[in-house]
LUMFI-493065 format. One record per residue (C-alpha): residue in three letters; x, y negated, z negated. Coordinates in steps of 0.5 Angstrom, whole numbers, padded with zeros to 4 digits, always signed. Example, Ala and Ser with C-alpha at 12.3 -4.5 7.8 and 13.67 -1.06 7.14 Angstrom:
ala+0025+0009-0016 ser+0027+0002-0014 
END
This chain:
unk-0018+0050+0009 unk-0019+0058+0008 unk-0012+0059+0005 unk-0013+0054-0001 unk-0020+0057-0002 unk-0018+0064-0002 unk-0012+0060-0008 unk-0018+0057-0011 unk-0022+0064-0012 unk-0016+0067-0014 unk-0014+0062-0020 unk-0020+0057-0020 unk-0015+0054-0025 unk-0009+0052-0021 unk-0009+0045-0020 unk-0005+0045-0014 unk-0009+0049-0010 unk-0014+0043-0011 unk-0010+0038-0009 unk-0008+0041-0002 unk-0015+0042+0000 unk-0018+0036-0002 unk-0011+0032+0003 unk-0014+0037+0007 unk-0021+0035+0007 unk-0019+0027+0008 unk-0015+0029+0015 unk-0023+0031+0017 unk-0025+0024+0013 unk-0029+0029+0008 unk-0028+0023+0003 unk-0033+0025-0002 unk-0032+0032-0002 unk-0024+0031-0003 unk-0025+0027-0009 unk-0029+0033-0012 unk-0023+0037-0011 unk-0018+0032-0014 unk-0022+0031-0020 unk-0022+0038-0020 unk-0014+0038-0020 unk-0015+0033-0025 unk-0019+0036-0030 unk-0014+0042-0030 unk-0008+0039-0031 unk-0009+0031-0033 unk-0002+0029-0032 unk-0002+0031-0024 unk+0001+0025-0022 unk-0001+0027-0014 unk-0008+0028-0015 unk-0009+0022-0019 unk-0005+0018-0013 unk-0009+0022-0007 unk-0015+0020-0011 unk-0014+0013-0012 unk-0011+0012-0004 unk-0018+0015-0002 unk-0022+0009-0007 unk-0017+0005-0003 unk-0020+0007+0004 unk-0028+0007+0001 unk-0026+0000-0002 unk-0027+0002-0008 unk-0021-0002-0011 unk-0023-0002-0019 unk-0023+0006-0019 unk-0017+0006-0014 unk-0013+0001-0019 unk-0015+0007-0025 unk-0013+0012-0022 unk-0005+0009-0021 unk-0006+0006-0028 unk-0007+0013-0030 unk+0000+0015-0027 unk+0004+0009-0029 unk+0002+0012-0037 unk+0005+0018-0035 unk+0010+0015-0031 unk+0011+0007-0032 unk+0017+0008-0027 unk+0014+0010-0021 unk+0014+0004-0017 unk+0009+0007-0012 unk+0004+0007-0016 unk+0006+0000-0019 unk+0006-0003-0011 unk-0001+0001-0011 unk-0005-0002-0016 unk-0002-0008-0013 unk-0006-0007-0007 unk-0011-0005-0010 unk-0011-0012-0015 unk-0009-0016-0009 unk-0016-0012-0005 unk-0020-0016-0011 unk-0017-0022-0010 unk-0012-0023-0016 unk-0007-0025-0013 unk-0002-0027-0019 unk-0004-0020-0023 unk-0001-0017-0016 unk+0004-0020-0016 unk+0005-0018-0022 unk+0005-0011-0020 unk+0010-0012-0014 unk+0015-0015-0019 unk+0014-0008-0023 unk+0016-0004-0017 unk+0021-0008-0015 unk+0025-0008-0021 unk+0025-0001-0021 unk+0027+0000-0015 unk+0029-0006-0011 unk+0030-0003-0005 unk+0023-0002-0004 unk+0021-0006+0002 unk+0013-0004+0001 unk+0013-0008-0005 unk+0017-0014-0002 unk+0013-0015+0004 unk+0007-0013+0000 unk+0009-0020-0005 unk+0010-0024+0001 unk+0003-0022+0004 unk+0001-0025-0003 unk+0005-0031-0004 unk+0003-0032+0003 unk-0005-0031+0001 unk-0003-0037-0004 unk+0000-0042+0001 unk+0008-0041-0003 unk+0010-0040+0004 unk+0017-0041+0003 unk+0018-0036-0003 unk+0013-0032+0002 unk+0019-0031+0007 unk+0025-0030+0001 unk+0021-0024+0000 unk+0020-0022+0007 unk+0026-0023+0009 unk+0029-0018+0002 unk+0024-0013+0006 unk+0027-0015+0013 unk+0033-0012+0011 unk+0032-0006+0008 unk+0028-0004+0014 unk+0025-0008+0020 unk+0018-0007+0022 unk+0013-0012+0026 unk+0008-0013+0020 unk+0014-0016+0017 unk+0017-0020+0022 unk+0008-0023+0024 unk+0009-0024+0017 unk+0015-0029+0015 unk+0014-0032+0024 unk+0007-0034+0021 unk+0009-0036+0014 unk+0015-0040+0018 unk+0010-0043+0023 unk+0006-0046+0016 unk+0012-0050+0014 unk+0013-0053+0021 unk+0019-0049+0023 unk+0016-0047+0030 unk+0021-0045+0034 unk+0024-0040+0027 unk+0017-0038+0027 unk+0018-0036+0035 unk+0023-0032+0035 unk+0020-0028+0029 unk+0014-0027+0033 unk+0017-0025+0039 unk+0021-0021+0035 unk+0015-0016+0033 unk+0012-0016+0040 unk+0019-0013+0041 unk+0019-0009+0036 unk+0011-0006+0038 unk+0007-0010+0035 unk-0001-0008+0035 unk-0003-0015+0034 unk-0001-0018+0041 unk-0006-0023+0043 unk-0007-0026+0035 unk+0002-0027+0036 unk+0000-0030+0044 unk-0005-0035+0041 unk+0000-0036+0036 unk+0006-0038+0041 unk+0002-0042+0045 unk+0001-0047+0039 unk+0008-0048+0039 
END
């Protein structure tokens, strides 16, 4: 912290150095005082898409999602390629339960980047939130093969297990405890209705 102050003393203009400390600041959940220093970083140079970006994922933890979905708004004017921010607002709008404007977003990122498996999974939450279980597991599915994790793997079994493919929604869920899920006990109690 010493080191991104003394920055600040030197050159209370070098927008960077305020961002450091304010990412510095969250590791110790100072949320408030980290927002302070991304505003700051802000108000130096507008068009500093990290602080815009570290300042809307701390809205999102505080679940202020309206301000948080500004913030990717604000990069996506700078940048509308940059797909993350695109998947962020989608959070934020899926957050707000504006599951068809998320999608949306999802759709956004994903035509920019098609390998990004966040917003594929991210879409299949949302379609799965809308009981479209079917295009639900196409999505999963898309972000399964980019890269395995037990979320993905919870999300396409339960999904599966909606539409009545019980024994396809085992193997899935025995996947992701193979795979370290953390939610065993709701995949436990999921097993034992199948």
């Amino acid at each position: 912290m010493q080191c991104y102050q003394e920055a600040i003393q030197i050159n209370p203009n070098y927008d960077k150095a305020w961002n450091n400390k304010g990412l510095l600041l969250c590791n110790f959940k100072k949320y408030q005082e980290a927002i302070k220093c991304y505003e700051m970083a802000i108000s130096i140079n507008l068009n500093n898409d990290n602080a815009w970006n570290n300042k809307g994922q701390v809205l999102k933890i505080l679940n202020n999602n309206i301000e948080a979905i500004v913030c990717f708004d604000q990069i996506i004017l700078h940048n509308p390629n940059n797909y993350k921010a695109w998947n962020d607002k989608g959070l934020g709008l899926f957050n707000l339960n504006q599951y068809q404007e998320a999608i949306k977003c999802f759709d956004k990122a994903i035509s920019i980047n098609q390998k990004y498996d966040d917003a594929w999974n991210n879409k299949g939450l949302t379609l799965k939130k809308l009981k479209q279980y079917k295009d639900a597991i196409s999505c999963y599915d898309e972000a399964l093969s980019i890269s395995i994790n037990p979320i993905r793997l919870r999300g396409k079994a339960d999904s599966l297990f909606e539409i009545g493919m019980k024994s396809e929604a085992k193997q899935f869920y025995l996947a992701a405890l193979e795979q370290g899920s953390n939610e065993s006990n709701y995949i436990k109690k999921q097993l034992s209705k199948i």
